[in-house]
C-alpha positions in Angstrom: -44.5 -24.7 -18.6 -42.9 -28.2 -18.6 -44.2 -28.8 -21.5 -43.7 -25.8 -23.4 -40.1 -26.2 -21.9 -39.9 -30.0 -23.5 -40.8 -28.6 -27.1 -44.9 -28.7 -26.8 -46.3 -26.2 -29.4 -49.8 -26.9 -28.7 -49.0 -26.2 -24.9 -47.4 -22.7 -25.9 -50.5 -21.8 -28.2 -52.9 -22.2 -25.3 -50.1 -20.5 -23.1 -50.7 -17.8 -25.9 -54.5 -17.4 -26.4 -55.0 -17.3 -22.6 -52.2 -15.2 -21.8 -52.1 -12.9 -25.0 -54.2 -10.0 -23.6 -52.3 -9.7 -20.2 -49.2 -9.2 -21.8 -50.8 -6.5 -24.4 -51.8 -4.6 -21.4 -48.3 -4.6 -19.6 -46.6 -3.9 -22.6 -49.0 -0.9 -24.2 -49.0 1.7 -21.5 -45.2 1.2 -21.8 -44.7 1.3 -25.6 -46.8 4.1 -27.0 -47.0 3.0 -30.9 -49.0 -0.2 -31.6 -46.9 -1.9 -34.0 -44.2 -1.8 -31.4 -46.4 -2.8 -28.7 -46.9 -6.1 -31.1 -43.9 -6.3 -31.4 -42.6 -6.2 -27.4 -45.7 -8.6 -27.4 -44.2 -11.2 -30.2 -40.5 -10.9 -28.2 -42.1 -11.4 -24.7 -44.0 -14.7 -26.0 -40.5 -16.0 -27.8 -38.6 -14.9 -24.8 -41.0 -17.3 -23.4 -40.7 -20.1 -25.1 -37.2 -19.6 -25.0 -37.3 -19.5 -20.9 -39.8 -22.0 -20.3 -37.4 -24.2 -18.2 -36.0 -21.4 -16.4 -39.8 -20.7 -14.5 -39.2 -22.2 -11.4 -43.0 -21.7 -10.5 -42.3 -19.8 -7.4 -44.1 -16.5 -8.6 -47.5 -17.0 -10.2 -47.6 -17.4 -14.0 -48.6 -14.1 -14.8 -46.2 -11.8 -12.7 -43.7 -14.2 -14.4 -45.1 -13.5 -17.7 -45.4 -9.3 -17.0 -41.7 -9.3 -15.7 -40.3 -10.8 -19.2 -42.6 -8.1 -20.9 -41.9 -5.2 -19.0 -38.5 -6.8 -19.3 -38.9 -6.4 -23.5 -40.3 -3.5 -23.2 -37.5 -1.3 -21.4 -35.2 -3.2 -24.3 -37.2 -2.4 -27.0 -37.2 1.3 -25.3 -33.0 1.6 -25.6 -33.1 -0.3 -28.7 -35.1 2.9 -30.5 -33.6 5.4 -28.5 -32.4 7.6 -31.1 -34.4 6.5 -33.8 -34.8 8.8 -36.3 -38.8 10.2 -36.6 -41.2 9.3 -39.5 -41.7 13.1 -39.2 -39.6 15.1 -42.1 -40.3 18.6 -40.6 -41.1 20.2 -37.8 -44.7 21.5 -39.4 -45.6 17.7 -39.1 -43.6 16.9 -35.9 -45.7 20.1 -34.5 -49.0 18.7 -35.5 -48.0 15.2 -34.4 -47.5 16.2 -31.1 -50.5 18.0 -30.6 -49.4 21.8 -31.1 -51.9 22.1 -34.3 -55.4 22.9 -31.7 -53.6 23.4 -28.4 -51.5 25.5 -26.6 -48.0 24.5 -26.9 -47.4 25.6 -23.7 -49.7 23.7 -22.2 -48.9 20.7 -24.5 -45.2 21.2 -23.1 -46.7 21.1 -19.9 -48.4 17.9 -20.1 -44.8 16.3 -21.6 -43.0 17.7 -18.2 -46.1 16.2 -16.1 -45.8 13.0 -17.8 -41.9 12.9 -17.3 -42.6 13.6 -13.4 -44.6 10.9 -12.9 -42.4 8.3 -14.7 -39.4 9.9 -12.8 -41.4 9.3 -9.3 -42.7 6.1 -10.6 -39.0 4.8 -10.5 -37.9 6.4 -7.5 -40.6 3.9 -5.6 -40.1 0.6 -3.8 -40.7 -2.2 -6.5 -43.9 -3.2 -3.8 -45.4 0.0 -4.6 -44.5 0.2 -7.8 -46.0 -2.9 -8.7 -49.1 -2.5 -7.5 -49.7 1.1 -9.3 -48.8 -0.8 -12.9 -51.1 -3.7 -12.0 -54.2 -1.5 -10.8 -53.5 2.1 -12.5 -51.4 1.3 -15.5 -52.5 -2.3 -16.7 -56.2 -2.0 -15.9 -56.4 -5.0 -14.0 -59.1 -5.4 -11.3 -58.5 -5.2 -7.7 -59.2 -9.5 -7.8 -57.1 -9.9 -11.1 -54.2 -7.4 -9.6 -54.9 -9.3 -5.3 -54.6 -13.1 -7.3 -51.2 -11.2 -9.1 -49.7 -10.6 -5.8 -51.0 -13.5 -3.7 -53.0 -10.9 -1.6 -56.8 -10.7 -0.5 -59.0 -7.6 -2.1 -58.6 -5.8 0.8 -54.7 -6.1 1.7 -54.6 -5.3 -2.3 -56.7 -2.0 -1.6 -54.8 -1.1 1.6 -51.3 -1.8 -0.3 -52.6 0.3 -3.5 -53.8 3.3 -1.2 -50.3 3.8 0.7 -48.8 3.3 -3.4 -50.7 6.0 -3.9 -50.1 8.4 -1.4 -46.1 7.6 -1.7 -46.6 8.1 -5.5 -48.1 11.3 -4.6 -45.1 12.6 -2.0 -43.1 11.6 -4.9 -44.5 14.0 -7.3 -44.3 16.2 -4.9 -40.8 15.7 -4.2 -40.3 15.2 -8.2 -41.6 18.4 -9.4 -40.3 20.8 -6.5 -37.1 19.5 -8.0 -37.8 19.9 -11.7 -39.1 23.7 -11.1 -35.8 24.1 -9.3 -33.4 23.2 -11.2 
């Protein structure tokens, strides 16, 4: 990072090629059109080589690297809130979102579900958080996510099962309050 910090292209291109697919996967699950996802990807890597002097190296390199995407991400996220649609009427809006050979009411369901679980996602600790976007969100294997967070396998398992199960109370908790109100 020094060196990407002092100028060096060559050290950001490697920083790049081994780091490119890491930061697809914490951007994509995030962003849900692929040309954005590039592009959160293209702003995380300038952000990047923007910040290079400001990684201190007390985190690894990677959770370093997911914060400044998950970072872009969330701004890319307000910065198209209210965008208007590349759907001109409803008839294609309907069939883009799935009501052409399903239910709507079931499609609308699976919308609500969706929303519940981001809602109960952000009402947990950042420690459990974390560890449910590394293992269920990212894909990342229990060795890639336990090298992420400094942890052994099995204090990564025993951190991702009680994630889990507070995830779970959550949606619990979530959904008696959406049905509610």
């Amino acid at each position: 990072m020094t060196q990407i910090a002092s100028g060096d292209r060559e050290a950001f291109r490697s920083l790049v090629t081994q780091h490119r697919d890491l930061v697809w996967r914490a951007v994509r699950y995030r962003v849900t059109d692929d040309a954005k996802a590039e592009d959160v990807v293209q702003e995380t890597f300038l952000a990047v080589w923007r910040g290079a002097g400001s990684y201190a190296g007390e985190a690894p390199l990677t959770a370093w690297l997911r914060g400044i995407a998950r970072h872009q991400a969330a701004r890319t996220w307000r910065l198209h809130v209210g965008e208007p649609t590349q759907f001109e009427d409803s008839y294609d809006l309907g069939g883009a979102a799935g009501w052409g050979g399903q239910d709507p009411e079931r499609a609308a369901q699976s919308v609500q579900d969706s929303a519940n679980v981001r809602r109960s996602l952000a009402r947990l600790s950042e420690h459990d958080r974390v560890v449910i976007e590394l293992r269920d969100l990212e894909g990342l294997t229990a060795p890639e996510a336990a090298a992420e967070l400094n942890l052994t396998v099995d204090a990564l398992k025993s951190r991702l099962h009680r994630a889990r199960l507070h995830l779970m109370a959550e949606l619990r908790t979530t959904g008696a309050h959406h049905v509610e109100s």
